[in-house]
C-alpha positions in Angstrom: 105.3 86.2 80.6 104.1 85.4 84.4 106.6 84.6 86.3 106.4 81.6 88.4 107.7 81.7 92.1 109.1 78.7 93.4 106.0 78.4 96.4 103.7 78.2 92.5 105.6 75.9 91.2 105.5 73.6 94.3 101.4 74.0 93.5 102.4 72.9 90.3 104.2 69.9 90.7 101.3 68.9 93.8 98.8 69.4 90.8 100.4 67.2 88.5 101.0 64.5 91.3 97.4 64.4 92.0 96.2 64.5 88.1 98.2 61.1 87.7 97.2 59.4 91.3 93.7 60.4 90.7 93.4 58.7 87.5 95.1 55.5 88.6 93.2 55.3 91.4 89.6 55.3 89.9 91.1 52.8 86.8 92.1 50.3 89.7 88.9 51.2 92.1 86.9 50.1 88.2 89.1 47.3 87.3 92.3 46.3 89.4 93.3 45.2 86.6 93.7 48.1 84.1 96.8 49.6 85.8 99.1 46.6 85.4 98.0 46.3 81.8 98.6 49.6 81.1 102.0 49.6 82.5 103.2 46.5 80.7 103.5 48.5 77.9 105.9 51.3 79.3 105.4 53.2 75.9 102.0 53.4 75.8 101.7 54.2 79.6 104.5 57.2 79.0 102.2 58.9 75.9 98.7 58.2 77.8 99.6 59.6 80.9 101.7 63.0 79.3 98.8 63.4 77.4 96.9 63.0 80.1 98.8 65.5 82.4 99.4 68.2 79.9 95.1 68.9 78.9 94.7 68.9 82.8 97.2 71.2 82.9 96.9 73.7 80.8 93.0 73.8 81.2 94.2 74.8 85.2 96.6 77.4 84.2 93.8 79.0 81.7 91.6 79.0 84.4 93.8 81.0 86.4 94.0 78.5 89.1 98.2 79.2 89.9 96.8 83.4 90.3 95.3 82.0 93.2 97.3 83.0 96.6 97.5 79.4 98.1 97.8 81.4 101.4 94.1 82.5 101.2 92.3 79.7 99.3 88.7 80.3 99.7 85.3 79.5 97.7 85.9 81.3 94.5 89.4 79.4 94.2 87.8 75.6 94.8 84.8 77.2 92.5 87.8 77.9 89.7 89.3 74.4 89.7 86.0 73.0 89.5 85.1 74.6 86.7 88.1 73.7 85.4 88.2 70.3 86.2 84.7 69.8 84.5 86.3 71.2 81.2 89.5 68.7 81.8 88.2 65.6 82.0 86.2 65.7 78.9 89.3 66.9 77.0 91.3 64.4 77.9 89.5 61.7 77.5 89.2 63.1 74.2 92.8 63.4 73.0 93.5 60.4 75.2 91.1 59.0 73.1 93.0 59.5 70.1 95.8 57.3 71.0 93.2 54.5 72.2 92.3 53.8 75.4 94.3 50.7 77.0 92.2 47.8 78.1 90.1 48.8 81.5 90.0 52.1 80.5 86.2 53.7 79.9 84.1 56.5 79.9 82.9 55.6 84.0 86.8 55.7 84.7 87.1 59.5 83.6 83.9 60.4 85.7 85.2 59.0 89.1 88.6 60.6 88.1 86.8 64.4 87.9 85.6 63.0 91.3 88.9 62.1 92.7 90.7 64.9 91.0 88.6 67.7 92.9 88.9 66.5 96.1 92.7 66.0 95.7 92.9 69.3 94.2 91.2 70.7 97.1 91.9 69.2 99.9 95.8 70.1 99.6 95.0 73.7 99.4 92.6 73.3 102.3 95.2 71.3 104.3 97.8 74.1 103.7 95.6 76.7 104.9 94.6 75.1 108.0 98.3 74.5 108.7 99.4 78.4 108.1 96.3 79.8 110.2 97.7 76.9 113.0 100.8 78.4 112.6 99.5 81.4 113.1 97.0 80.7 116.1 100.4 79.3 117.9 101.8 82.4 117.5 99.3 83.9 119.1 98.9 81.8 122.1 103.0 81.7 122.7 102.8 86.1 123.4 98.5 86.2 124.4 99.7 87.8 127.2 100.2 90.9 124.8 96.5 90.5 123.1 93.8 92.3 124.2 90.8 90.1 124.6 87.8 91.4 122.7 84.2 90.6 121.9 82.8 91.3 118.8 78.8 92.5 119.2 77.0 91.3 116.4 77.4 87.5 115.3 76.7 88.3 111.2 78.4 88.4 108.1 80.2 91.5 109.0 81.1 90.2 112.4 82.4 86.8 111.2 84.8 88.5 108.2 86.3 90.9 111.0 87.0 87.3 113.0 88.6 86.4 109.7 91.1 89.4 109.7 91.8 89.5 112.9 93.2 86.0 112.9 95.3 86.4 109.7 96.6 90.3 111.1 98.8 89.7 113.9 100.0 93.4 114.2 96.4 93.9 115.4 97.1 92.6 118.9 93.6 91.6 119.4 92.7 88.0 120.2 88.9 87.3 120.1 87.2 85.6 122.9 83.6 85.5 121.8 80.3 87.2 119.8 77.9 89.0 121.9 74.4 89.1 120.2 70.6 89.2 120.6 69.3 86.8 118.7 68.1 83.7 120.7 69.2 81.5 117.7 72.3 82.5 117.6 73.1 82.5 121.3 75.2 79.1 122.5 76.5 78.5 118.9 80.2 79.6 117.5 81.1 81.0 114.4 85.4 79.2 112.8 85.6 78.0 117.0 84.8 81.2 118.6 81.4 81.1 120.9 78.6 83.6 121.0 77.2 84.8 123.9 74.2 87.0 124.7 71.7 89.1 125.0 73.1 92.4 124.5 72.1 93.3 128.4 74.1 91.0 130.0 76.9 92.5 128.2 78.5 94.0 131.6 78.4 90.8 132.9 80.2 89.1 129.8 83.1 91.7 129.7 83.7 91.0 133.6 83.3 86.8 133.4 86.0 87.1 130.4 88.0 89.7 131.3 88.0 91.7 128.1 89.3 94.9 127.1 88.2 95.5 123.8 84.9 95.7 122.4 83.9 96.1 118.5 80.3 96.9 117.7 79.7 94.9 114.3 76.5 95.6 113.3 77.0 98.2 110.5 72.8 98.5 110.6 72.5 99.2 114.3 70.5 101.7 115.4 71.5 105.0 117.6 70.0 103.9 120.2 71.7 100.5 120.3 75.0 101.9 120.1 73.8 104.2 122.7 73.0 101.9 124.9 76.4 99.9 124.4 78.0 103.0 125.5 76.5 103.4 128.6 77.1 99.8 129.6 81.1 100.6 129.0 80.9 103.8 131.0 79.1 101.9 133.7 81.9 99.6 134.3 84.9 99.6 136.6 87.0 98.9 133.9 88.3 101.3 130.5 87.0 99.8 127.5 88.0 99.9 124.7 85.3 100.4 122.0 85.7 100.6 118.1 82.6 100.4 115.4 83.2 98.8 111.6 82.2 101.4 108.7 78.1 101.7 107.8 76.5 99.2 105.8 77.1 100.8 102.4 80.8 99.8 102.9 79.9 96.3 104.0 78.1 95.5 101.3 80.7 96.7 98.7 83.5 94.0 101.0 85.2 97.3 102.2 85.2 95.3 105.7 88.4 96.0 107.1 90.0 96.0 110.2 92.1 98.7 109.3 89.5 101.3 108.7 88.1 100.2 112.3 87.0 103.6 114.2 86.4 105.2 117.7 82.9 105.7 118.2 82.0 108.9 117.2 79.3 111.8 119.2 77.2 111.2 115.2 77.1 107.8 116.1 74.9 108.6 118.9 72.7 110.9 117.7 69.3 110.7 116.5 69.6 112.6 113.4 72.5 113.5 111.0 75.0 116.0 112.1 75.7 119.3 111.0 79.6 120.1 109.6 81.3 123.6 111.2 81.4 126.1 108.3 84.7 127.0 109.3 85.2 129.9 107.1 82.0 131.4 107.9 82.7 131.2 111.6 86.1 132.8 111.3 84.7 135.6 109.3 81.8 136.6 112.2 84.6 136.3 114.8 88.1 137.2 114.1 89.3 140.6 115.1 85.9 141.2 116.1 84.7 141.9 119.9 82.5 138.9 121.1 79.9 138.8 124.0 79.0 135.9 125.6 76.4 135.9 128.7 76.3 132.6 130.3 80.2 132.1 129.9 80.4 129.9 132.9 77.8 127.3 132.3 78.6 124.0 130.2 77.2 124.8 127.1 79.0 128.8 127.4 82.0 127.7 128.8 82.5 125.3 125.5 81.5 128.1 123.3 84.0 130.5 125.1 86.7 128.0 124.2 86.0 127.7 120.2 85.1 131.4 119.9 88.9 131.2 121.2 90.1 129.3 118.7 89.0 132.1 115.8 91.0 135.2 117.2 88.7 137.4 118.4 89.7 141.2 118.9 88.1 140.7 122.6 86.1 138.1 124.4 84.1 139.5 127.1 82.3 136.6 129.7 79.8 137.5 131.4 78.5 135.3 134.3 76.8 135.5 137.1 78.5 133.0 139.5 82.3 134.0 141.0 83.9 130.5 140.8 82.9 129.5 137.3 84.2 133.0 135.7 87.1 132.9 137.4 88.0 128.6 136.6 86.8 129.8 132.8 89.5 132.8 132.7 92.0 130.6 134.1 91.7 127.4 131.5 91.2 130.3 129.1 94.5 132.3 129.7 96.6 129.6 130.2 95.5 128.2 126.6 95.4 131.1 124.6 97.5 133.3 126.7 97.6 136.2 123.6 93.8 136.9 123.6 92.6 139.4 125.7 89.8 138.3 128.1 87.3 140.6 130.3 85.4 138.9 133.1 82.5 140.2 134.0 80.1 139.1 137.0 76.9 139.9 135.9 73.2 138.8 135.6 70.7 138.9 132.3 67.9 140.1 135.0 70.0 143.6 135.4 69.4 145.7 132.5 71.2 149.0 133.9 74.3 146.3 134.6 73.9 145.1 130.3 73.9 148.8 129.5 77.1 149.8 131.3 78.7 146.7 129.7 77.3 147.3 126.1 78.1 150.9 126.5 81.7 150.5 127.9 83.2 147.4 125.5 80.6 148.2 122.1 80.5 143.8 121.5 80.3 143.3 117.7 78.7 140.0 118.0 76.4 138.9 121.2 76.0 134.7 121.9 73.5 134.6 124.0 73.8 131.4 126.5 72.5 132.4 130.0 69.7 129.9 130.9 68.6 127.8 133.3 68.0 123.9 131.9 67.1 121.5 134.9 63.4 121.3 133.8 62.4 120.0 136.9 63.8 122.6 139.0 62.8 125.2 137.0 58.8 123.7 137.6 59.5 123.9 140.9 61.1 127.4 140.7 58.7 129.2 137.7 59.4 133.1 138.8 63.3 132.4 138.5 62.9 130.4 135.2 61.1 133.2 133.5 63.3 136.1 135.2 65.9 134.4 133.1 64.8 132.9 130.2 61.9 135.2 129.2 62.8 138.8 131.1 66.8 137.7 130.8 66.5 137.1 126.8 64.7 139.9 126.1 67.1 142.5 128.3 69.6 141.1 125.9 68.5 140.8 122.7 67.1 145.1 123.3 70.5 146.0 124.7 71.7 144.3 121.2 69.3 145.8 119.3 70.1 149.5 120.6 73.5 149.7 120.5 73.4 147.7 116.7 75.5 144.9 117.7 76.6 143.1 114.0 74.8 139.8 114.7 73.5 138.7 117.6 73.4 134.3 118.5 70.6 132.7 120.8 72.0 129.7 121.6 69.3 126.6 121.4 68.1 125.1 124.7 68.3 121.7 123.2 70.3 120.6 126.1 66.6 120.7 128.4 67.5 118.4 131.5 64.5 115.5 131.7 62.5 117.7 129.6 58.3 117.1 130.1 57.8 116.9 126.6 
């Protein structure tokens, strides 16, 4: 059997209270004069109104209306006690019926009482909810001082059921100050008290006018580019931001909205296509125990490469790189983190094919990444010889020297990283 907790039986009582006021009230709004008459006859009062309270009743507990967390009333709850309401009435003015109704008492009395009865029903639970998010909301304002103040960016459905659970989460921390979004008709309006602002653009201003540290992008359908953008405002700014993104809209959809899966943008997030996973094992097998060449090893794309190779245990790593500071900052951050491996700096260009040779011929690299390349596109127009010295010449000294001395695999890296490419 359920067990009732005494906060449900409180509900219970409140429920009966408002089945017998509601009731009297419409019999005396119909015919002030019904009540008293009733009520001369204590007997007839006592078995009219227990028969009354007890159909009402038990139609509301078989509707699962005392399931319901009072706590979180919503919709579906007020739906429930309407729908059993509608199925109350009628039954007891049926088995009412069957002791005979007093004098007063007709059919038009029942109807305003399913009237009376929802809105007494209702408004109780509604009343206790507004008090415990009040509650709440003073709680909030006593330590604010400890709340970061955050914009949500997107003023939808998934934007106004984060508001929810921020409010009702205290543990969050997070006190939101308004909704940043594009559309025009949305802009000046609030969603439960809480304003929205916009356009997106004048989002650097926003942030700085309300001095807000957190910002959660709430638009599960945004675009790359959109969440692009929204980054580049946040890095523009004097300020650290903090900024989060809710789930995609799959998870939305399915009510999976929550703050507590709430992430950290992510480098997929900004991307214009869907990202490749590391085959780990793969990788480990071309690497570990294995002597690995990388030309380029200074440059930001080598430099990063030089650092997971790292990660996989090589036998050797061998950098080769052209410019002096770069090598040597590389085989610094390089030691110092994997102080076990062994490292040979080389200075070296691609251009110099008897300078590949010696190295091939003196260290035999089982695997060859290839990274030396120039990427300002620009500069490179401006400088054509040097561009195809070392791209076009600088590859193909290589990719021969790989070739002849049977290297086990050998890794062009992609030039996908094209500074202010023409095309």
């Amino acid at each position: 059997m359920q067990r009732v907790s005494l906060r449900t039986l409180a509900v219970m009582i409140h429920d009966i209270l408002i089945v017998i006021a509601a009731f009297s009230l419409a019999a005396m709004l119909l015919d002030p004069s019904a009540l008293p008459r009733l009520f001369s006859e204590p007997s007839q009062a006592l078995s009219f109104f227990s028969v009354l309270v007890a159909v009402q009743f038990l139609t509301f507990w078989v509707f699962g209306v005392y399931r319901a967390m009072l706590r979180f009333s919503s919709i579906p709850d007020l739906t429930r006690i309407a729908r059993g309401a509608s199925l109350a009435v009628p039954l007891s003015f049926f088995f009412t019926s069957l002791l005979g109704h007093p004098d007063g008492v007709k059919v038009t009395t029942f109807i305003l009482d399913w009237f009376l009865l929802l809105f007494g029903l209702n408004v109780g639970r509604l009343a206790y909810r507004m008090v415990k998010d009040g509650a709440i909301q003073k709680l909030k304002e006593m330590s604010h001082e400890s709340y970061q103040r955050t914009f949500i960016l997107g003023a939808g459905v998934a934007g106004e059921r984060l508001l929810r659970e921020i409010s009702h989460d205290t543990s969050l921390a997070l006190k939101v100050v308004g909704f940043v979004d594009d559309q025009p008709s949305k802009i000046g309006k609030s969603i439960r008290g809480v304003n929205i602002y916009g356009p997106i653009n004048q989002l650097s201003q926003l942030i700085s006018a309300y001095d807000v540290q957190n910002l959660i992008i709430a638009m599960p359908s945004a675009s790359q580019e959109e969440i692009r953008h929204i980054t580049q405002i946040c890095r523009s700014l004097d300020k650290e931001i903090q900024l989060k993104i809710l789930p995609r809209m799959a998870d939305v959809l399915h009510g999976h909205v929550s703050t507590k899966i709430l992430r950290n943008v992510q480098p997929e997030d900004l991307l214009g296509r869907k990202a490749h996973d590391l085959d780990i094992h793969r990788m480990s097998a071309m690497v570990k125990d294995k002597s690995i060449l990388v030309t380029g090893a200074g440059g930001s794309i080598g430099s990063e490469l030089c650092r997971q190779i790292a990660k996989f245990q090589p036998k050797s790593l061998i950098l080769f790189e052209m410019t002096e500071l770069f090598l040597y900052e590389l085989e610094m951050a390089l030691s110092n983190e994997f102080p076990d491996l062994k490292i040979v700096p080389i200075i070296g260009d691609v251009r110099h094919r008897q300078k590949l040779s010696h190295v091939f011929e003196t260290y035999r690299p089982e695997v060859v990444f290839h990274a030396a390349a120039y990427k300002h596109v620009p500069l490179m127009e401006f400088n054509p010889v040097e561009a195809i010295r070392t791209n076009v010449l600088g590859t193909q000294n290589v990719a021969s020297m790989a070739a002849k001395h049977r290297v086990d695999r050998f890794v062009l890296i992609s030039s996908d990283k094209a500074i202010n490419p023409t095309n």
